[in-house]
C-alpha positions in Angstrom: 137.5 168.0 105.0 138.1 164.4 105.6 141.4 162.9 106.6 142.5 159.6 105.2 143.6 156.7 107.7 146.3 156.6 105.5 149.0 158.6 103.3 147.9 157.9 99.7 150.4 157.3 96.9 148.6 157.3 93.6 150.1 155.8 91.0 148.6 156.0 87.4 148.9 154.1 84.5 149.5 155.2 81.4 146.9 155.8 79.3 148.4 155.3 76.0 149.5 151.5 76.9 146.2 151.5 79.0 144.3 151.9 75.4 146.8 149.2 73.6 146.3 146.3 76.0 142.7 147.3 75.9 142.0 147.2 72.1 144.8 144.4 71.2 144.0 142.3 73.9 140.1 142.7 73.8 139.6 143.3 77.7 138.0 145.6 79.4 139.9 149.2 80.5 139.4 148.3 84.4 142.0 145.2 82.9 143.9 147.1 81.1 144.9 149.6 83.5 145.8 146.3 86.5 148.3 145.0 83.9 150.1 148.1 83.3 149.9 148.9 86.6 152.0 145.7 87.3 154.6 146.3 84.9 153.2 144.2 82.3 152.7 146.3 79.3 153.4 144.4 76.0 150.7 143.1 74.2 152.7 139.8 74.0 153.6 139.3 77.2 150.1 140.3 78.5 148.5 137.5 76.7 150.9 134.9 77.9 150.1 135.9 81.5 146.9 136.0 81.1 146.7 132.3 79.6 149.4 130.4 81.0 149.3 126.5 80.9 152.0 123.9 82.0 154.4 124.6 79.3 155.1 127.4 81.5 156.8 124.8 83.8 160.5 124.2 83.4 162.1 120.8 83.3 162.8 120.0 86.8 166.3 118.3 85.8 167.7 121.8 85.4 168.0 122.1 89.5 172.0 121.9 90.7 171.8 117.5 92.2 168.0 116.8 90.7 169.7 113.8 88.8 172.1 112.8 91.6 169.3 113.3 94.1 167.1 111.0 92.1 169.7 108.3 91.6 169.8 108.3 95.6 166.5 108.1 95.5 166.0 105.5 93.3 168.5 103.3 94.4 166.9 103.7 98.2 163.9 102.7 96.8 165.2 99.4 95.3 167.1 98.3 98.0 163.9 99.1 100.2 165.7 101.6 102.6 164.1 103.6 105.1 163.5 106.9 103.9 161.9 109.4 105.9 160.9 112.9 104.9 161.7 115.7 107.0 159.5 118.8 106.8 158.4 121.9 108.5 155.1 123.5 110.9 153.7 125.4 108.7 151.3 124.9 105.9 154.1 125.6 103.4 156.0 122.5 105.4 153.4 120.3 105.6 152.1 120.4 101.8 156.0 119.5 100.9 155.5 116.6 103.2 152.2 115.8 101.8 153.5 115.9 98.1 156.8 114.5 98.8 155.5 111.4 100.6 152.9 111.1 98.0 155.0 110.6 95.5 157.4 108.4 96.7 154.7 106.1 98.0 153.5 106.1 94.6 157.0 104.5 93.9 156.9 101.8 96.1 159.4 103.7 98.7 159.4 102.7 102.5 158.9 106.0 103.4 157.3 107.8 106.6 157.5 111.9 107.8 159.0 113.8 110.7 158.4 117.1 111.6 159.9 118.7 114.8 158.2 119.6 117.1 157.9 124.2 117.7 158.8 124.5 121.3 160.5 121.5 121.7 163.1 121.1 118.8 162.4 124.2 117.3 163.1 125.3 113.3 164.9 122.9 111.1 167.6 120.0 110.9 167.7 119.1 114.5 170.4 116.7 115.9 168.6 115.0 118.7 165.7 113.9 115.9 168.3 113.1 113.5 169.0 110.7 116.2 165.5 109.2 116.5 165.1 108.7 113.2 168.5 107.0 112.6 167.4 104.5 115.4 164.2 104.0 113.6 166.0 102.5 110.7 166.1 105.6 108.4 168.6 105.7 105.8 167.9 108.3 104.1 166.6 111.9 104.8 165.0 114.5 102.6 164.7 117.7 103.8 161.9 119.7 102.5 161.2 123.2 103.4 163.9 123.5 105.5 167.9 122.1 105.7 169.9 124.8 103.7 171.0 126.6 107.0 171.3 123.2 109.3 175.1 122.6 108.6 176.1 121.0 111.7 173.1 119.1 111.9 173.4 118.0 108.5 177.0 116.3 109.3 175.3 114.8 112.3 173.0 113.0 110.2 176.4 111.9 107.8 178.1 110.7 110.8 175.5 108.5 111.7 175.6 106.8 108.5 172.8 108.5 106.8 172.4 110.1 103.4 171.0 113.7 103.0 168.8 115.5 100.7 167.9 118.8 101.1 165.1 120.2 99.7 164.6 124.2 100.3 163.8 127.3 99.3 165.2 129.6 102.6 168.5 132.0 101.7 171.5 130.3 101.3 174.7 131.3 103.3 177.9 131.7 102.8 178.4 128.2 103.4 176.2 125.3 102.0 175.6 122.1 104.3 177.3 118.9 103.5 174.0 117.0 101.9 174.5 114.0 99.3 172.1 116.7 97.0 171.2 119.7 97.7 168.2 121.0 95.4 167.7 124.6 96.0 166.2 127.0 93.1 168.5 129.6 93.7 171.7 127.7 94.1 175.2 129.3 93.4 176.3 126.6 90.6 173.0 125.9 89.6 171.0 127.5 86.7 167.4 127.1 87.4 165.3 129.7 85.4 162.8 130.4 88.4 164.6 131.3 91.9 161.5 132.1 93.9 159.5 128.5 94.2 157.8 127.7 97.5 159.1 124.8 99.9 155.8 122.6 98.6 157.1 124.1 94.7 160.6 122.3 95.2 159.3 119.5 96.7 157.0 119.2 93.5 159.6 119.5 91.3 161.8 116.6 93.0 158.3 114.6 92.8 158.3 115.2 88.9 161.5 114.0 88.3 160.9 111.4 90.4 157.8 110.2 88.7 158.9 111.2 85.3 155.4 113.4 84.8 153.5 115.9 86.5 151.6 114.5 89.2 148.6 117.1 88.4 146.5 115.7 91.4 149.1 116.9 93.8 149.2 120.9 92.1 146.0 121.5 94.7 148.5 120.8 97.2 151.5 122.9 95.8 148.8 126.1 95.7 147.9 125.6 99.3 151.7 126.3 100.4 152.5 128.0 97.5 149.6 131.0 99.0 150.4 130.5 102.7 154.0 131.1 102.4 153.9 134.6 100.5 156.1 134.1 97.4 155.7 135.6 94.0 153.1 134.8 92.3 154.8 134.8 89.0 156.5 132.2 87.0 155.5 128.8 88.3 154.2 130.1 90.9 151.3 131.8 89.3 150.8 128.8 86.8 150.6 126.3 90.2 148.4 128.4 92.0 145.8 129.4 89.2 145.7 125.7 87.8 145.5 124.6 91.9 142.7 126.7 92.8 141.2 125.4 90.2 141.2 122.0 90.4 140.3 122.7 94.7 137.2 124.2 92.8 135.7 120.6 91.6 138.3 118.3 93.9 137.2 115.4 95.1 140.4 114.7 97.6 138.2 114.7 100.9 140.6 117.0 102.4 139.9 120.3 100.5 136.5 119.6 100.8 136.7 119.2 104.7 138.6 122.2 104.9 136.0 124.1 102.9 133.1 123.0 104.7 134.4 123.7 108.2 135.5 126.6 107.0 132.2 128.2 105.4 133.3 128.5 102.0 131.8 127.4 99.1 134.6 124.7 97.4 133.6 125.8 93.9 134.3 129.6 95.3 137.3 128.9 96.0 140.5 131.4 95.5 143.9 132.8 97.1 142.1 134.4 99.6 140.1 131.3 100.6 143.4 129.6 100.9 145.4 132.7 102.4 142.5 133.5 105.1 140.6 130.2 105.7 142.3 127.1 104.6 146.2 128.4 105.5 145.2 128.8 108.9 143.8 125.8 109.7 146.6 123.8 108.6 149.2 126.4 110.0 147.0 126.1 113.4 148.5 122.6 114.2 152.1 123.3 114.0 151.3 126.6 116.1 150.3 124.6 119.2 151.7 121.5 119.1 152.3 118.9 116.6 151.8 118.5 112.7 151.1 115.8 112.2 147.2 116.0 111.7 148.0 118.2 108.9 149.6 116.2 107.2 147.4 113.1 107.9 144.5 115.4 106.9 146.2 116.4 103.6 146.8 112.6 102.7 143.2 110.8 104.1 141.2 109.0 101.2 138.8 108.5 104.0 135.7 110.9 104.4 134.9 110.5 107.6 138.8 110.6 108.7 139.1 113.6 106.6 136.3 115.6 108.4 137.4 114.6 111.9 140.6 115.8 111.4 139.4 119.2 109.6 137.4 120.1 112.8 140.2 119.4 114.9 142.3 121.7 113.2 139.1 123.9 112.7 139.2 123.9 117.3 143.2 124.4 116.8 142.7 127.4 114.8 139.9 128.8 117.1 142.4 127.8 120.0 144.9 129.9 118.5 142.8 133.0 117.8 141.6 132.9 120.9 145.0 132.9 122.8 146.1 135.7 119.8 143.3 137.8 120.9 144.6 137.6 124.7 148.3 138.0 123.9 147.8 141.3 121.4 145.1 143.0 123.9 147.7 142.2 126.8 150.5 143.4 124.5 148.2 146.9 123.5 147.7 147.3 127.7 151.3 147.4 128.3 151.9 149.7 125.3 149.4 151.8 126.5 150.5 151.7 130.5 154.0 152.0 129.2 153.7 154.7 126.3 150.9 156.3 126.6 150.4 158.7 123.7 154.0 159.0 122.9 154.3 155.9 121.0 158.4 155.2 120.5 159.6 153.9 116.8 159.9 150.4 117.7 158.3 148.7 120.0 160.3 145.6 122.2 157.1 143.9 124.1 157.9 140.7 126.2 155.4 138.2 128.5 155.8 135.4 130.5 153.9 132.3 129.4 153.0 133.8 126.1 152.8 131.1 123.2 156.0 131.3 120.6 154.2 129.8 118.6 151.3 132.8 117.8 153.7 135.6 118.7 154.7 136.8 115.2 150.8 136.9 114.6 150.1 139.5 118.0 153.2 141.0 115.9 151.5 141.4 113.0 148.8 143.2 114.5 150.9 145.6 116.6 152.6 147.1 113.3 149.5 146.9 111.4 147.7 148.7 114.2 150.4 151.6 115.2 152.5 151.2 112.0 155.6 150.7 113.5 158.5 147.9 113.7 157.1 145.3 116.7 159.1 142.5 118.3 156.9 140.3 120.3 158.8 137.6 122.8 157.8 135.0 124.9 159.8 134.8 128.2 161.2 131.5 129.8 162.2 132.7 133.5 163.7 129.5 134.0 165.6 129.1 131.6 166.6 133.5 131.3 165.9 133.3 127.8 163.3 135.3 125.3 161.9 133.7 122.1 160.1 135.6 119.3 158.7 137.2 116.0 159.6 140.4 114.7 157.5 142.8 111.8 158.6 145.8 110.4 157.3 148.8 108.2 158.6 150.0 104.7 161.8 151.6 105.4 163.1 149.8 108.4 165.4 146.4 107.2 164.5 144.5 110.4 167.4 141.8 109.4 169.8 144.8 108.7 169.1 146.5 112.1 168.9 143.1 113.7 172.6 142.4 112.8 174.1 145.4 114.6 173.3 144.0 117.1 174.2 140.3 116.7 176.4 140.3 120.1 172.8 140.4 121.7 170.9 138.1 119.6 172.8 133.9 120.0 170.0 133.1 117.0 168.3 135.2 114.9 167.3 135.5 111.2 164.7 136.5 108.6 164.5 139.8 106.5 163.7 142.9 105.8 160.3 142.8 107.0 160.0 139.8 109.2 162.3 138.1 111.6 162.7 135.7 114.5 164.9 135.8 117.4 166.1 134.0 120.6 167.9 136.3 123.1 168.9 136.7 127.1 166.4 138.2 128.9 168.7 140.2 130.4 169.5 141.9 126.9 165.9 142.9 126.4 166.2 146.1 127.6 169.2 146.8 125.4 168.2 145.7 122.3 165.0 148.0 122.9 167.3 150.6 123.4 169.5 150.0 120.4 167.1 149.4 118.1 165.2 152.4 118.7 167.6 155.3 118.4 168.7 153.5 114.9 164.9 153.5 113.8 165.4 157.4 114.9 167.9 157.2 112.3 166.7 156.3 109.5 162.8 157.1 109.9 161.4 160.4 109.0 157.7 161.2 110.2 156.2 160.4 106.7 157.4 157.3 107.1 155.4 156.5 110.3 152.2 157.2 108.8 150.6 154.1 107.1 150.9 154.3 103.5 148.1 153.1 101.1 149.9 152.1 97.1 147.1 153.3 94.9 147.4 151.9 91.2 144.1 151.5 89.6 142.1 154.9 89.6 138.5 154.1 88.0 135.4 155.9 86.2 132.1 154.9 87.8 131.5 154.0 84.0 133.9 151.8 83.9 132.2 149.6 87.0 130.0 147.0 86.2 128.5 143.3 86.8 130.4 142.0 83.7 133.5 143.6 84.4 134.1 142.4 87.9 133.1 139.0 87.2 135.6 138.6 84.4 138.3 140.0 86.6 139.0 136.3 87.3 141.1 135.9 84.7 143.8 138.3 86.2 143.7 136.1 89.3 145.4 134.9 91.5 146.5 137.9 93.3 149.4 138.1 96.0 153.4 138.7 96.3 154.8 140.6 93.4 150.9 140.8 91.5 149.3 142.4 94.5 145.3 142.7 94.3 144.8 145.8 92.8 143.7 148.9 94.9 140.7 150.7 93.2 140.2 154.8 94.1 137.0 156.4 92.5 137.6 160.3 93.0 135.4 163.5 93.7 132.3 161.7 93.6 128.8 163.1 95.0 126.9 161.1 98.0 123.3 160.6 97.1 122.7 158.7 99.6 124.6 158.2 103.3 123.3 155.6 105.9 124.4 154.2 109.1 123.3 150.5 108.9 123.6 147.9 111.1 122.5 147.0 114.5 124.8 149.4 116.2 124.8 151.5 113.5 128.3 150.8 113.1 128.7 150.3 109.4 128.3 152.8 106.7 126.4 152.9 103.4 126.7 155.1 100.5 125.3 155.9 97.0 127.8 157.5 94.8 126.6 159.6 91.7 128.8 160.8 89.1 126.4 162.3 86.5 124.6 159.6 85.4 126.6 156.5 86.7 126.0 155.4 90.5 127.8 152.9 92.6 127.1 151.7 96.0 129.6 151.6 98.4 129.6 150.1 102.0 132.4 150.4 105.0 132.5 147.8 107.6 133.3 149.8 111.0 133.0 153.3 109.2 129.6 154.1 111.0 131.1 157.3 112.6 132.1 159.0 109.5 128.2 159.4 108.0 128.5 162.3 111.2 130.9 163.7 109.1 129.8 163.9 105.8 127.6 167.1 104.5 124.8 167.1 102.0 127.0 168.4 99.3 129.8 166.8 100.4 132.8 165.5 97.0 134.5 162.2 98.1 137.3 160.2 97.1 137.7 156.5 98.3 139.7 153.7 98.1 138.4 150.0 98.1 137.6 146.4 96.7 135.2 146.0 93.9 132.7 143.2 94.6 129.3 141.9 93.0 126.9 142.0 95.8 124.0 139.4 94.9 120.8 139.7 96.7 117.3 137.9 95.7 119.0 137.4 92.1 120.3 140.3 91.6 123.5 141.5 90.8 125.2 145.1 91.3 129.0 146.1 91.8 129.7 147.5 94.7 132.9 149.4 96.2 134.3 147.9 99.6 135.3 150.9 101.5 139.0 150.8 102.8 139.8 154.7 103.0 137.9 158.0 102.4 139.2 161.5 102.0 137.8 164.9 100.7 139.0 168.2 100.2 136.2 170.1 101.1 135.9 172.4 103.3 132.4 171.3 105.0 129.4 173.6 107.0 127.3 171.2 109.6 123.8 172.2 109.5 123.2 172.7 114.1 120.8 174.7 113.6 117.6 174.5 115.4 119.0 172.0 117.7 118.9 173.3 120.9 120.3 170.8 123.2 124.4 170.5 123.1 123.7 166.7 124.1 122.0 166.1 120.9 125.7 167.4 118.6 128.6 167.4 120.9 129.6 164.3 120.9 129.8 164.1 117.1 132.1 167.1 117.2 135.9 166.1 117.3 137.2 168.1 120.0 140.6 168.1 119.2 141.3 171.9 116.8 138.3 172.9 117.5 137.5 176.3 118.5 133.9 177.3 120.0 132.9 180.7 119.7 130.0 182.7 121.5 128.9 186.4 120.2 127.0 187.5 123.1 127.4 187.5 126.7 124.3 185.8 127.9 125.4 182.2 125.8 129.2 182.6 127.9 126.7 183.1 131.1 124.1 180.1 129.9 126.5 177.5 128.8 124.6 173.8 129.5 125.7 171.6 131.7 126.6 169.0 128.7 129.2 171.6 127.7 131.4 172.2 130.8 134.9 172.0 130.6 135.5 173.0 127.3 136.9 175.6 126.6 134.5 178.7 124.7 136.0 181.6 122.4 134.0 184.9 123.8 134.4 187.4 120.8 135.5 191.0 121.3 137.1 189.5 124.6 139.2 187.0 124.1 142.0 186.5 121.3 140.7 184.5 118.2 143.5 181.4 117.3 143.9 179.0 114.4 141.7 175.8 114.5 141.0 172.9 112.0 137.1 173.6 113.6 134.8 176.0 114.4 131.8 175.6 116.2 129.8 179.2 116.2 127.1 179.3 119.2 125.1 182.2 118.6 124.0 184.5 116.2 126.9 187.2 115.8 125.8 191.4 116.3 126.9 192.2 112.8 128.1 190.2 109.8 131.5 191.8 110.2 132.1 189.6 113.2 131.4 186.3 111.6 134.0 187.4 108.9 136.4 188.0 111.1 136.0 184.2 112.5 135.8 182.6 109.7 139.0 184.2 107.4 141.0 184.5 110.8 140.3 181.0 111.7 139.9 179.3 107.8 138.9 176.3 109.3 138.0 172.7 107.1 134.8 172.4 109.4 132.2 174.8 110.4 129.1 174.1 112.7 126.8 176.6 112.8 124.3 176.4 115.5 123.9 179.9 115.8 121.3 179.8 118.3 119.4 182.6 118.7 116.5 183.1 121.8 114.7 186.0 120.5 114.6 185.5 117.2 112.5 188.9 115.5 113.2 187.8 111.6 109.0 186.9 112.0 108.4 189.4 114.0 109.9 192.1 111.2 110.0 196.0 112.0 106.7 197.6 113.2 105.6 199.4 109.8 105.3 203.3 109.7 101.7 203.1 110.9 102.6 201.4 114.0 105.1 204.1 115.0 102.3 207.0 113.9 99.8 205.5 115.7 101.8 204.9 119.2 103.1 208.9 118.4 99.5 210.3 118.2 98.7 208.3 121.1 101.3 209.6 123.5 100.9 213.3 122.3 96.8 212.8 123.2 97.7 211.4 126.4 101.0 213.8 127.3 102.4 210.3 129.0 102.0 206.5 129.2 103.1 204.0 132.3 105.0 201.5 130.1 105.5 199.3 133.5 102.0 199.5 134.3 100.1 199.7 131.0 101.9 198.1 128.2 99.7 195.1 128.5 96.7 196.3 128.4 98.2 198.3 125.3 99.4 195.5 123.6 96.2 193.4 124.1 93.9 196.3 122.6 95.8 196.8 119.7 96.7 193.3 119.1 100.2 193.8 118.9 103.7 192.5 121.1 104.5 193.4 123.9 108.2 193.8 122.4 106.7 196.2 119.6 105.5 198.7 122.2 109.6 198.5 124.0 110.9 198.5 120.7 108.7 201.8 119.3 109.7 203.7 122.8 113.3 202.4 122.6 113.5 204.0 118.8 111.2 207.6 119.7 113.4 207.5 122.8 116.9 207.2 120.5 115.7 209.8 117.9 114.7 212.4 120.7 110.8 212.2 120.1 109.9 210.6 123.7 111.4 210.9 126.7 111.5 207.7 129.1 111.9 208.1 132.9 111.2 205.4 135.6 109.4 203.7 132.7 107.1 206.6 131.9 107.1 207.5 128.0 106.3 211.5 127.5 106.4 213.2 124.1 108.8 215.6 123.7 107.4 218.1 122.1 110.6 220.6 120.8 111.9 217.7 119.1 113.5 217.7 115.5 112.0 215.7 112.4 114.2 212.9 112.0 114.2 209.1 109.9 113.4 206.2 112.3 116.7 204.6 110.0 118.6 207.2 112.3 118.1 204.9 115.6 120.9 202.7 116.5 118.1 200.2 117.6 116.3 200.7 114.1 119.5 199.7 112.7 120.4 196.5 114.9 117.3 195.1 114.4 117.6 195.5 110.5 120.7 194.1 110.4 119.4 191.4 113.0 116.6 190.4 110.8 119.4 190.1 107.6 121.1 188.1 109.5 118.9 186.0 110.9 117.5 185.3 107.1 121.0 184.5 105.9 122.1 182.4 108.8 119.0 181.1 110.6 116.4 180.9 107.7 118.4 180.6 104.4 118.7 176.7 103.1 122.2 174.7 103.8 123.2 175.1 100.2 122.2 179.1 100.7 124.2 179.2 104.0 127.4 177.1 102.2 127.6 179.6 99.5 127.1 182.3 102.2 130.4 181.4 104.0 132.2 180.2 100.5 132.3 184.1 99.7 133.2 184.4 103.2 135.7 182.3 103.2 137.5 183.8 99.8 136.7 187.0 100.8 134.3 188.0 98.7 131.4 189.0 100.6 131.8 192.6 102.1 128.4 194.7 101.8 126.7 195.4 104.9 
């Protein structure tokens, strides 16, 4: 048996709507069966998704203010105002900016950016750069990707004489800042049709209104923020991003293909999870450690050789900031560890002097991913007594809801169920710790802390191929709300398992079912190839790729997960030296047995200190695994291990030193022969002789003990001080009689079902064993 990493929750779709999307639609079943497992089951509405163009895009004058906010605008513009664009650090900030500024250049506006600075102005609207940019000579500020929650700041800015237009897409509270225009899609006396728009999204729809078209050269822009901030990719969303990516694909704006090339991706490659994993980053880098600015200037260049430089100094940025994530998460793991040890609480509160806000919701990130549970990560400020931090959580646990108990501790905090950010005393560290723990005790059961894995697309291997994979493009992009689909193949034979690599550290598989075959590879999953048997059913759970090598093309599963369900037998046998096996035996559950005596007496240095089940001696107990030493006296014994225990694993060494399944039983002749000998000689000096007898006749030096032990049993010789005599009132008897003739006949079974049988012979052998089936002796 094979655990998962994580709890699987199979979902599958149903295979009457699978078939209709299929045959209406004309798409393959692999297709099919992604569609319905995303809700989207009616022929009709299938086709629309799956070709969307810019109808798709509603008119941007149905936002609450767009036609007051362009009248501001406009009348700015004429009377050749100031107006500066106020954005946000991140890459969702800085494409608004990038679009924004874009458009109103393209206008004729006197227009210039600010974005505040992380550590020293922190989130949003802030008062002391309102100021600034009022003594600059702005008149006017636009907000984008940030403003709805700045209502103090936002009268600043009025009382200063400046107008204010926001531009967000953050939750609205209960009350909604003063602004000349506020353009929100999701605001209370508004009537937009799509509520879930990115920053960059409403920022592109002010530009269209503005412009009076769709500025289609800017959409490559709108997908980069669009990805990096985690909406749902549905709606506009999904049309921006597809048509974005693929105009990145063949764009000629020297930014994108900076990005790409410092990046290592291939620009006419490019996807979501370029964007998400390579090209996000980079631009998010920036803001993480300093200022913006570069960003945006990158984002704007028409220069080439501008455009590069500023790509690899984001490109150092990013490599900066993985660098000082690395250091903060394996400082943060330490302390866990030092702190924890193996009793890992529900939440975990982790605070460090010096450690960069700016990264902290990333080492976050990891934390939960790693040990599945709720992590707040804060940076401490001695001299000022204050933390500042990130916060992830884990299905089940709203980390804004338990946040807000305890509001009297946390002077700033927001963010939602699953991600949060905080500023608090350190002094209330220790509390909130507290706190937040025994409510997590509350309201999270033990199935909850184990990592759960959504499976929606089971597949048949014959329903894998080149073709299929390739046209799978047309379901893309994948992210929020039209996740990437998670593939499991089930109960599929291994013909072939290797450990590849130059540590060996990755594995490779060949799956079979019948006639289809897949390969299958696992980055890091090197170990597991100890643990999987000849015969060995698996189910896994993966991406589906086309690996191309020397021009040709084959799918192939990227392992994520693996289980099986069968019970497994580990062939030992024959390998004598602990050294060789132990350390690919999990330790934990596992029970070691010995049979005899002498292996208790024997045991190798390699296996001292653990612990070893003498049978007949000690009391068996339950274990997930059960390593048996030796060769057991009788078949009885082994049965009694093997139901008592019912393990998932058996490894079978079953050593045995004096192995006599070669050797056999001496044949009738062999005992007439030695019996006429001793009668003609009335007695025979085993101690002194034997040799000389066993050279003569050509025999073992075991056969002459073993004849003398059985004539001895039966009565026929007598043995004293190792002188054999014939006994000559003695009864006629069978040789089958002798408790040694016996052993040894049941030895030599034994040792040809356990020691010389083949590993599919020995499986079946301890199947019946198992069920119970298996009783002759």
């Amino acid at each position: 048996m094979i655990e998962s990493k994580k709890r699987w929750t199979i979902s599958r779709p149903d295979d009457e709507i699978v078939e209709t999307l299929q045959s209406t639609l004309k798409i393959p079943s692999v297709h099919a069966k992604i569609l319905a497992a995303r809700g989207i089951t009616e022929p009709t509405k299938a086709k629309a998704f799956l070709h969307m163009d810019e109808t798709c895009l509603h008119d941007p004058f149905l936002f609450h203010d767009m036609d007051k906010a362009v009248d501001i605008i406009g009348r700015a513009i004429s009377e050749q105002k100031k107006i500066v664009v106020y954005g946000d650090y991140d890459a969702d900030g800085v494409t608004s900016v990038s679009v924004l500024t874009t458009a109103l250049e393209r206008l004729g506006a006197d227009v210039f950016f600010a974005i505040p600075d992380r550590f020293q102005h922190g989130y949003g609207p802030n008062q002391e750069l309102f100021e600034e940019l009022h003594e600059q000579g702005a008149s006017l500020i636009i907000t984008v990707d940030n403003g709805i929650s700045g209502i103090d700041q936002i009268a600043h800015a009025k009382s200063l004489g400046m107008d204010v237009i926001i531009t967000d897409h953050h939750e609205i509270g209960e009350t909604i800042p003063a602004a000349d225009a506020v353009i929100h899609p999701r605001h209370p006396e508004g009537s937009y049709p799509f509520g879930e728009l990115a920053g960059v999204g409403v920022a592109f729809k002010l530009a269209c209104a503005l412009l009076g078209e769709i500025p289609h050269d800017l959409i490559e822009l709108v997908a980069i923020g669009t990805v990096a901030d985690l909406v749902p990719l549905q709606d506009e969303n999904r049309y921006l991003v597809k048509e974005g990516i693929r105009r990145m694909r063949r764009s000629t704006r020297p930014a994108i293909q900076a990005l790409a090339r410092v990046a290592g991706a291939e620009q006419a490659g490019l996807n979501e999870e370029s964007i998400g994993f390579t090209i996000g980053p980079r631009i998010n880098a920036a803001g993480r450690l300093g200022d913006a600015k570069p960003a945006v200037d990158l984002l704007k260049t028409d220069d080439e050789g501008v455009a590069m430089a500023l790509a690899e100094q984001l490109d150092s940025l990013n490599k900066e900031r993985q660098a000082i994530v690395s250091t903060i998460t394996k400082e943060a793991e330490r302390m866990i560890s030092d702190t924890y040890g193996d009793k890992i609480p529900y939440v975990f509160v982790i605070a460090g002097e010096g450690w960069n806000p700016g990264v902290v919701g990333i080492v976050a990130s990891r934390l939960t991913e790693k040990y599945h549970r709720p992590s707040i990560v804060l940076s401490l400020d001695p001299e000022a007594g204050t933390a500042k931090g990130s916060a992830r959580s884990i299905s089940g646990f709203d980390l804004f809801g338990e946040l807000s108990k305890n509001a009297h501790l946390l002077p700033h905090f927001g963010g939602h169920q699953m991600a949060a950010g905080m500023t608090l005393s350190i002094d209330d560290i220790d509390d909130l710790r507290q706190n937040l723990n025994a409510q997590a005790a509350e309201v999270l059961t033990e199935q909850m802390l184990i990592p759960e894995k959504v499976i929606d697309v089971p597949l048949k291997l014959e329903e894998i191929n080149v073709d299929v994979l390739e046209s799978l493009e047309i379901l893309r992009p994948f992210g929020m709300s039209f996740e990437k689909p998670a593939y499991m193949i089930e109960k599929l034979t291994t013909a072939i398992v290797r450990q590849i690599g130059a540590d060996k550290n990755h594995l490779k598989l060949e799956l079979q079912d019948g006639e289809w075959k897949l390969d299958a590879i696992g980055f890091r999953f090197g170990h597991m190839a100890d643990h999987m048997t000849p015969d060995i059913t698996l189910s896994l759970v993966g991406d589906l790729q086309v690996n191309e090598w020397n021009g040709h093309k084959k799918p192939q599963l990227l392992i994520e997960d693996v289980r099986s369900d069968d019970w497994q037998l580990f062939d030992l046998r024959g390998i004598r030296e602990p050294s060789r096996w132990l350390p690919k035996i999990p330790l934990e559950h596992t029970l070691f047995v010995a049979f005899r005596d002498r292996t208790i007496s024997r045991l190798p240095s390699t296996m001292q200190g653990i612990s070893v089940l003498h049978y007949g001696k000690d009391q068996l107990k339950e274990a997930d695994n059960v390593v048996l030493l030796d060769m057991p006296n009788a078949k009885t014994e082994l049965e009694h291990v093997i139901q008592t225990t019912v393990p998932d694993r058996i490894y079978a060494h079953l050593h045995e030193p004096e192995s006599k399944y070669f050797d056999g039983i001496p044949g009738r002749d062999q005992f007439g022969w030695f019996y006429t000998f001793l009668k003609k000689r009335g007695s025979f000096d085993m101690k002194q002789n034997a040799d000389l007898l066993t050279k003569h006749m050509g025999w073992k030096k075991d056969t002459v003990y073993f004849i003398s032990q059985v004539f001895s049993e039966l009565g026929f010789v007598k043995i004293e001080n190792g002188v054999a005599s014939v006994v000559e009132t003695a009864d006629k008897r069978d040789l089958a009689e002798a408790p040694s003739y016996r052993q040894r006949q049941r030895q030599i079974e034994l040792e040809k079902r356990l020691l010389y049988a083949s590993y599919f012979e020995l499986k079946q052998w301890f199947e019946t064993i198992r069920n119970g089936i298996d009783r002759e002796e």
